[in-house]
N, C-alpha and C positions, 0 to 999 in steps of 0.2 A: 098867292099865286105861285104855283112851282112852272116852271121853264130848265125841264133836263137839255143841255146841251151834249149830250155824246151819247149815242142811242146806235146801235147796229139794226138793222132790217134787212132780212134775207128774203127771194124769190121763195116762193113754194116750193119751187125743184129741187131746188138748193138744198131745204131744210129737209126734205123727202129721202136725198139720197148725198149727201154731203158726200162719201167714200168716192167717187166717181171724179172728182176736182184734186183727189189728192195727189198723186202723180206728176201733175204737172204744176202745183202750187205748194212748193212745200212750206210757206210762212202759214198756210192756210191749215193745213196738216197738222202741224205745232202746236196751234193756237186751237184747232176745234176735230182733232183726231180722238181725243178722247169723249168717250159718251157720255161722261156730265157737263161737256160746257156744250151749253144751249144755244140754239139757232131759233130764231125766230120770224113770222113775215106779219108784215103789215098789221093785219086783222086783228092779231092777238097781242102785238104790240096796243094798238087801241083799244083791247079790252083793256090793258092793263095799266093801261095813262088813266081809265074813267075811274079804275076799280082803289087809287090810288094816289088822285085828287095833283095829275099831271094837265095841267093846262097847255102844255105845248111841248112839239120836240121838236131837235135838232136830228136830221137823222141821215144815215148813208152805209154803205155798204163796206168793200173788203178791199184795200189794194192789190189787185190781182193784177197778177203777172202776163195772163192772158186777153189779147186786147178783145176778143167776141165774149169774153166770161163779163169782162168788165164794163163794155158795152151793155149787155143784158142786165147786168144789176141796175148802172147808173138809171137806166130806160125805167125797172121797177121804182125806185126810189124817185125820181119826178113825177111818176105817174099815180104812186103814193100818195107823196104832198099835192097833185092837185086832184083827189077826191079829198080831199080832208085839208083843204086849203090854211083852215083857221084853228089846226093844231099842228101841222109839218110843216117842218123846213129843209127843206132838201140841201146834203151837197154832195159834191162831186167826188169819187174816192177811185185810183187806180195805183200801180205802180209808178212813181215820180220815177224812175229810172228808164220808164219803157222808151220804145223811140218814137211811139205814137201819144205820148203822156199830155202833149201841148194837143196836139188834135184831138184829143179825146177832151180834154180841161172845155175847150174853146167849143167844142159842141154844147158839151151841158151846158154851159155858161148862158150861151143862144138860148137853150131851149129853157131856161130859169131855174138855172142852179142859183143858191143861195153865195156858193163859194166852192172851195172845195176844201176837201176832209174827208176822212182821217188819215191824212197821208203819212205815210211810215215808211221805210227800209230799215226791212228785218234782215237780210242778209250784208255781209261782209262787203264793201267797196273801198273805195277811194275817196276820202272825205272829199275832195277837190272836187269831185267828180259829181256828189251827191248836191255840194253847193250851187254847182252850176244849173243843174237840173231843178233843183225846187227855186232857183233864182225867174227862168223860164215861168214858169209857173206862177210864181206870185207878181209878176210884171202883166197878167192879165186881169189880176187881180185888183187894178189900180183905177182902171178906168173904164165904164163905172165902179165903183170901189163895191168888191164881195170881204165876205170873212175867207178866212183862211185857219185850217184848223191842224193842226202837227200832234202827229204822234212822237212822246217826251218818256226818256225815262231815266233813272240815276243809275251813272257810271260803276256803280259799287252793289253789296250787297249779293243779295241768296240771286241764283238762276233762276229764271221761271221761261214760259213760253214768251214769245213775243215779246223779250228782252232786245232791244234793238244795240247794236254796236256802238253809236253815237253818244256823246257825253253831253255836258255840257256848253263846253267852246264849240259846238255844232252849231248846238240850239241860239247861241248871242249870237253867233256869225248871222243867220237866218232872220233874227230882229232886227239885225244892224241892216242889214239888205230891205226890209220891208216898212220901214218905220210908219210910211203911208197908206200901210192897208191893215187891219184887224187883224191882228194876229191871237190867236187861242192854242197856247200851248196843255197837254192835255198832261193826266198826271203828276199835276201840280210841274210841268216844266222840266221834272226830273232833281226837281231842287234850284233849277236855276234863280228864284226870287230869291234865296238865301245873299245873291250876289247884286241884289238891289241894295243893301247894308255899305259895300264901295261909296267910296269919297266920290270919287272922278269918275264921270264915262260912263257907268252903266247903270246908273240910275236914270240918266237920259236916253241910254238904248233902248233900254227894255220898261222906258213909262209907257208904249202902247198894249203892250203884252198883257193879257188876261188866261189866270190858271186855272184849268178846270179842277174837279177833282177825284173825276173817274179814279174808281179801283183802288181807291184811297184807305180804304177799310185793309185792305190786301198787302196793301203797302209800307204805309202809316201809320203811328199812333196817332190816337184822339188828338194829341197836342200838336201837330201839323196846325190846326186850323189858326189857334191863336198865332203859332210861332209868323205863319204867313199875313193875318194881319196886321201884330203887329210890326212887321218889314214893308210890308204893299198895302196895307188896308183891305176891308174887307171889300173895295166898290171893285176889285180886280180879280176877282175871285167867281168863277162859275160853277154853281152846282151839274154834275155831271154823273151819269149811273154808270155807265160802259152798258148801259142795259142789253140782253137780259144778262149780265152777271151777276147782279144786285138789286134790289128793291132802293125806293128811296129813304124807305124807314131807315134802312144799317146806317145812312149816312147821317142822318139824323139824329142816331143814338149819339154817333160820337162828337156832333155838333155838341149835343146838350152836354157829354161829358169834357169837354175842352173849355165848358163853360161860357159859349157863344148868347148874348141877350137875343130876344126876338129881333130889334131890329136889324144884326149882322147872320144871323137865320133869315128874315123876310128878304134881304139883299143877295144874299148867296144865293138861295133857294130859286129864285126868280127876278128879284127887282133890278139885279143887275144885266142879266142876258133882258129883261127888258129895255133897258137904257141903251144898249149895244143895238139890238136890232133896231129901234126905230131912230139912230141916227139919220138925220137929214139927207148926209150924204150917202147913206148906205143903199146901194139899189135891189131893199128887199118888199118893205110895205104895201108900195104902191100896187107894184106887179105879182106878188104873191098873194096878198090878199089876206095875212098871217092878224089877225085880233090880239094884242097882248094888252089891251086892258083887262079890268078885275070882273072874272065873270059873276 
């Protein structure tokens, strides 16, 4: 059973005429100004979960800066997950900085968001400032308890688009705040499980934390996967595509190249995003209606 947890899905308008959002969005610009990174909606998303042997997604849209843009996505992406109930999982995705970011969070929520995700600040701020706002945010998150899903990325290395400013001491500050709710840091965390190897302290912050490992190809060498289980195990560990950037096959070449057995592949791939969503306390099963036994 594979279960991708970081999946993008785009409106049809969206993908039709992308050039028309850039002006007033410029993380979005960054990230999908150029015409080989792909947009994609719904439909052709589920051809390519069947065609590809994906049993379920996690899925949500852009954090957009404008609250009627991000309304309209959020609105597509629940409406998604509930024709396709028993392979989507919706969540919630805006700008955490905006001023409407909790009323926007607290509406999808209502209408059955899984959580929310893929929250990011791609632009320059005040770190103090970025805490306090995703603090908001994952305090809705508590009760009933959703996932929460963070865009992570490592403080060092080459440029690329959608290089967010934040480091690491971001990303622990944000665990240390949320210990009680799912957290899914994306990116492998940005490196941040390197600092699960600590004596003291953060090996108890960051035991809720599960990495995903969107973009990991792009990123990474093959040998990520071991280095990460052997520090966190592999049960924290979520297979994730950033689809459509990548197929799950590439992610899988480099599984088998890092030397992963079937069963820390069967856990990544799925076993573990299954363990995560059907938590007790999690309030996704019952009301989403989401299948992740073996089809």
């Amino acid at each position: 059973m594979t279960i991708d947890f970081h999946v993008h899905t785009f409106p049809p308008d969206i993908v039709a005429d992308r050039e028309r959002y850039f002006d007033a969005e410029p993380a979005f610009r960054a990230l999908y100004g150029h015409s080989k990174a792909r947009l994609v909606d719904t439909d052709k998303l589920l051809e390519f979960m069947d065609q590809n042997g994906v049993h379920a997604a996690v899925i949500f849209g852009f954090p957009w800066k404008q609250e009627d843009t991000a309304r309209r996505h959020n609105d597509y992406v629940l409406e998604s997950a509930a024709r396709a109930p028993q392979r989507l999982i919706p969540l919630a995705c805006f700008d955490p900085l905006a001023p409407w970011a909790v009323k926007e969070a607290s509406r999808c929520l209502e209408l059955g968001a899984a959580g929310l995700g893929e929250l990011a600040v791609y632009e320059g701020c005040e770190e103090d400032r970025a805490v306090r706002a995703y603090e908001a945010l994952m305090a809705l998150c508590r009760s009933p308890k959703r996932l929460v899903l963070l865009h992570a990325n490592e403080p060092v290395g080459h440029a690329y688009p959608g290089k967010a400013p934040f480091g690491v001491r971001f990303y622990y500050q944000l665990a240390a705040l949320c210990r009680d709710v799912p957290l899914i840091l994306a990116h492998w965390g940005g490196g941040l499980f390197f600092y699960e190897l600590l004596k003291k302290e953060a090996p108890e912050t960051l035991a809720h934390v599960f990495y995903d490992t969107a973009a990991s190809p792009f990123l990474y060498r093959s040998a990520v996967y071991r280095q990460a289980i052997d520090i966190v195990g592999f049960e924290r560990i979520l297979f994730g595509s950033d689809y459509p950037l990548l197929p799950p096959s590439r992610y899988e070449k480099d599984m088998d190249e890092a030397g992963l057995n079937a069963g820390e592949k069967a856990a990544i791939l799925g076993g573990n995003a299954a363990r995560l969503l059907t938590q007790e306390d999690l309030a996704l099963p019952s009301r989403l209606g989401v299948s992740l036994a073996h089809p």
